[in-house]
C-alpha positions in Angstrom: -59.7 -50.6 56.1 -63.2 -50.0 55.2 -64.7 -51.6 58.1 -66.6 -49.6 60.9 -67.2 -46.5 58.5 -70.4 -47.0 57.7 -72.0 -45.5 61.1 -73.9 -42.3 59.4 -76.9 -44.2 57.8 -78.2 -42.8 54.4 -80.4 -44.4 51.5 -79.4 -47.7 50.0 -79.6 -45.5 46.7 -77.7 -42.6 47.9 -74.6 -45.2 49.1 -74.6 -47.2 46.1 -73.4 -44.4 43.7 -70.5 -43.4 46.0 -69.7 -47.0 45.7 -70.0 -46.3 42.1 -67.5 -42.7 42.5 -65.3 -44.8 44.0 -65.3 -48.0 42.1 -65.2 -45.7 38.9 -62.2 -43.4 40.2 -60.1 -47.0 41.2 -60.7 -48.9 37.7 -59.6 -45.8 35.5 -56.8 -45.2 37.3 -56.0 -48.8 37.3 -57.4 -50.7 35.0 -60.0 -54.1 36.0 -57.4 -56.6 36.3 -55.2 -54.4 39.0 -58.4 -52.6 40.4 -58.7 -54.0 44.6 -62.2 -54.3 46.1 -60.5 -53.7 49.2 -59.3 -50.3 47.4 -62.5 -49.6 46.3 -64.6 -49.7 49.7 -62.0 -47.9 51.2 -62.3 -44.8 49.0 -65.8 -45.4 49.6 -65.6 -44.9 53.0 -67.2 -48.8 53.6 -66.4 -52.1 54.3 -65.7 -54.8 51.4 -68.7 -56.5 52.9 -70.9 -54.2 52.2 -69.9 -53.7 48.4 -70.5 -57.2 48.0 -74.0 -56.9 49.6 -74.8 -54.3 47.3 -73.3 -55.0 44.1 -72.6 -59.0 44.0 -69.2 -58.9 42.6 -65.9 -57.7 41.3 -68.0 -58.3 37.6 -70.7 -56.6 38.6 -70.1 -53.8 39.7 -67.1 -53.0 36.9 -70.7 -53.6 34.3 -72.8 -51.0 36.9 -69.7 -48.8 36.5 -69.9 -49.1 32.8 -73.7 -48.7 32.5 -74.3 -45.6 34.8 -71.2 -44.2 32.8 -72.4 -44.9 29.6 -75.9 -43.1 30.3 -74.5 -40.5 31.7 -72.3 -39.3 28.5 -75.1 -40.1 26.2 -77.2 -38.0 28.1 -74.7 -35.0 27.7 -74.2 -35.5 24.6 -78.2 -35.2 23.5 -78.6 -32.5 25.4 -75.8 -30.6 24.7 -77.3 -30.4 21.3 -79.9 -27.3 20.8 -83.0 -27.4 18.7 -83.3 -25.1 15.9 -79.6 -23.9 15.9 -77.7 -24.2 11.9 -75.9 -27.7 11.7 -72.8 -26.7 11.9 -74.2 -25.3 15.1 -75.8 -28.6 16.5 -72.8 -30.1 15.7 -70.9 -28.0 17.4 -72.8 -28.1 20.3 -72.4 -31.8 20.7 -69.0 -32.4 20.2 -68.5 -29.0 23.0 -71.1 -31.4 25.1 -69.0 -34.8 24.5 -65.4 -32.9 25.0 -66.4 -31.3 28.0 -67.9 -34.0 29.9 -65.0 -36.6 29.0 -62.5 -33.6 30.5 -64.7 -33.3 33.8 -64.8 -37.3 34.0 -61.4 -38.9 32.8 -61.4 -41.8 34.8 -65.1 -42.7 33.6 -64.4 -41.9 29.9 -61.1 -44.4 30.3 -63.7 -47.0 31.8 -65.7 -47.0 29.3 -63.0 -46.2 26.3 -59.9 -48.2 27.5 -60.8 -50.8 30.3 -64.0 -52.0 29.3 -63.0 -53.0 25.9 -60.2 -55.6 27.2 -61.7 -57.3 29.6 -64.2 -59.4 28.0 -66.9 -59.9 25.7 -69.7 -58.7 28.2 -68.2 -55.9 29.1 -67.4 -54.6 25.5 -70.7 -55.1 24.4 -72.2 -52.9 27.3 -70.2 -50.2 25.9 -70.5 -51.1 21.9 -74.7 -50.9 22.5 -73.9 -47.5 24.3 -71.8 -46.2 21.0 -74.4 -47.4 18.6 -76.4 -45.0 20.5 -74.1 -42.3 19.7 -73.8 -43.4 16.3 -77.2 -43.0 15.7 -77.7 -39.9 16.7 -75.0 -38.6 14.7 -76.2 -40.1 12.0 -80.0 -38.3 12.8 -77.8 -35.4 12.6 -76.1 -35.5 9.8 -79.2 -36.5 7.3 -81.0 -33.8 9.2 -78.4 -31.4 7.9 -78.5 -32.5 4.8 -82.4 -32.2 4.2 -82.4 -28.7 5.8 -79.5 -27.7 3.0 -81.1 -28.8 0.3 -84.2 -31.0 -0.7 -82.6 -33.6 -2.7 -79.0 -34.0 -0.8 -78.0 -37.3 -2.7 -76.6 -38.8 0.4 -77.4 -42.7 0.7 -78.2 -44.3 3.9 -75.3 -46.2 4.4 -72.9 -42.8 3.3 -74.6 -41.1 6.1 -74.2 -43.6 8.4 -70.0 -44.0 7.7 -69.6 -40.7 8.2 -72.1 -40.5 11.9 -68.8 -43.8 12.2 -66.1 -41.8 11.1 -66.7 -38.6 12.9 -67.7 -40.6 16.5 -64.2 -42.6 15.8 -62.4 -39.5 15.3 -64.0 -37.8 18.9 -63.0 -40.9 20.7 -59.3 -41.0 19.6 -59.4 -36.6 19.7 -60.5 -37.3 23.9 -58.0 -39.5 24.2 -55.3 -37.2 22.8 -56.6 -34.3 24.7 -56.9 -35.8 28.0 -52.9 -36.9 27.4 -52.0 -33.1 26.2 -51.7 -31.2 28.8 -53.8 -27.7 28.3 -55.9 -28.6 25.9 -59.6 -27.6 26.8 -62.9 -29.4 25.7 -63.5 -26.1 23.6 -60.3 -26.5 21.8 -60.9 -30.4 20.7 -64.4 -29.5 19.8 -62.6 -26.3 17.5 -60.0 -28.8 16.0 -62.3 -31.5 14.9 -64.6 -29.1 13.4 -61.7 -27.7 11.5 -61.3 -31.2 10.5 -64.7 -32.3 9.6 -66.4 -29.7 8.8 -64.5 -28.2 5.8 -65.7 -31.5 4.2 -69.2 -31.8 5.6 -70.1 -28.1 4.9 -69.4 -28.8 1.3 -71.2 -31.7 1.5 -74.5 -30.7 2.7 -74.7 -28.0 0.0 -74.4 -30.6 -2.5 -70.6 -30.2 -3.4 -68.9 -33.4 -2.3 -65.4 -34.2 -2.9 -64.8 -36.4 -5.9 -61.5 -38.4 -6.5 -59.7 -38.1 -9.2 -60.4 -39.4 -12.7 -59.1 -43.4 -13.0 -58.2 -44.6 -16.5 -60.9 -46.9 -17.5 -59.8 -50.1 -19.0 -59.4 -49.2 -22.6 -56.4 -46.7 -21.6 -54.8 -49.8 -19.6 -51.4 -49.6 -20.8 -50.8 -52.4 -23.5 -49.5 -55.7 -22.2 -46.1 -56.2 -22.9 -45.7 -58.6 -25.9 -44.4 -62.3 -25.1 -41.5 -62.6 -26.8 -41.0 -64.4 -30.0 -41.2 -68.3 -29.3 -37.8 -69.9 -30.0 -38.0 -72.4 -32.4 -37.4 -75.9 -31.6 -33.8 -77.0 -32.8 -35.0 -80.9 -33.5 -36.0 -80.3 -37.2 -33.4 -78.1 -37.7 -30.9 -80.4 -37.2 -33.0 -83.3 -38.6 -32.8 -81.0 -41.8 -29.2 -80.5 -41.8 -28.5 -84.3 -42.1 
């Protein structure tokens, strides 16, 4: 197996993340539960030993996996986004950031979006804290957008914040689909969600939301329907017929 491939030395740090390549590549093609260590320092050109040595455990080093991954598509996703461009533009840019780096890094993005959420509570709250992160900065976005469109852009916190939840739940579910549909580039999942979102979100930063229809308030309720007419008891009827 892995044992006896370990003769060229190289930093600690240096042989920890190809232990981390590996480990990444074997859980998201195979989930946690069917994932082998011995699998894993194999592809890593190692022994099992040494995996152990570096990373503790099985646990551990799925949560390293998860963490490194994590950073890294937050880190593509903030810089993907330009300074001074329109907002349709920094939005844009991010989603092209976050599309493209799940398409160059499909086993990491089903880590962190399929595996890591079924395999216990630690594990799913490493990658909840790392999309809060994402959430937030959407969220920066979005309230930015709306003060550069207009100085009084009526948008509550906690509006801005469900759509920064909507539109990060929608990218998720859109990488999933695209990395399942065979030719569809990062540039065309970034095109279709913006065809989705933004028809709504333009409007919205320019002060024209959507509005739903007109309800009936309560005095154009339909009337109740009238109880019938009670039927009178037969006892003094008949008492009176005697």
């Amino acid at each position: 197996m892995g044992a006896g491939k370990t003769t060229k030395r190289m930093p600690r740090a240096v042989r920890e993340q190809q232990m981390l390549d590996a480990a990444v590549s074997v859980f998201g093609r195979r989930g946690y539960m069917a994932a082998s260590m011995d699998e894993i320092a194999e592809l890593a050109g190692v022994s099992k030993p040494l995996v152990y040595l570096y990373l503790n455990s099985k646990d551990d080093l799925f949560s390293a996996c998860i963490g490194r991954e994590a950073r890294a598509l937050t880190e593509a996703v903030r810089a993907g986004v330009r300074p001074g461009l329109s907002a349709d533009g920094q939005l844009w840019s991010g989603l092209r950031a976050f599309f493209s780096h799940t398409a160059r890094h499909p086993d990491a993005w089903r880590v962190l979006h399929l595996h890591a959420r079924t395999h216990g509570e630690r594990f799913a709250t490493e990658v909840a804290a790392m999309r809060e992160e994402i959430v937030a900065f959407v969220t920066q976005l979005i309230a930015a957008a709306a003060r550069d469109a207009h100085r009084d852009p009526h948008l509550p916190e906690g509006e801005v914040a469900g759509l920064a939840e909507a539109l990060v739940g929608a990218a998720e579910s859109l990488a999933d689909w695209a990395g399942a549909t065979e030719g569809v580039t990062a540039k065309q999942a970034a095109a279709t969600l913006m065809n989705f979102a933004w028809a709504g979100l333009g409007d919205l930063m320019t002060g024209r939301p959507w509005s739903p229809p007109e309800e009936a308030g309560p005095e154009a309720d339909p009337e109740p329907v009238a109880d019938p007419a009670p039927v009178p008891d037969p006892a003094p009827v008949a008492q009176a017929a005697r």
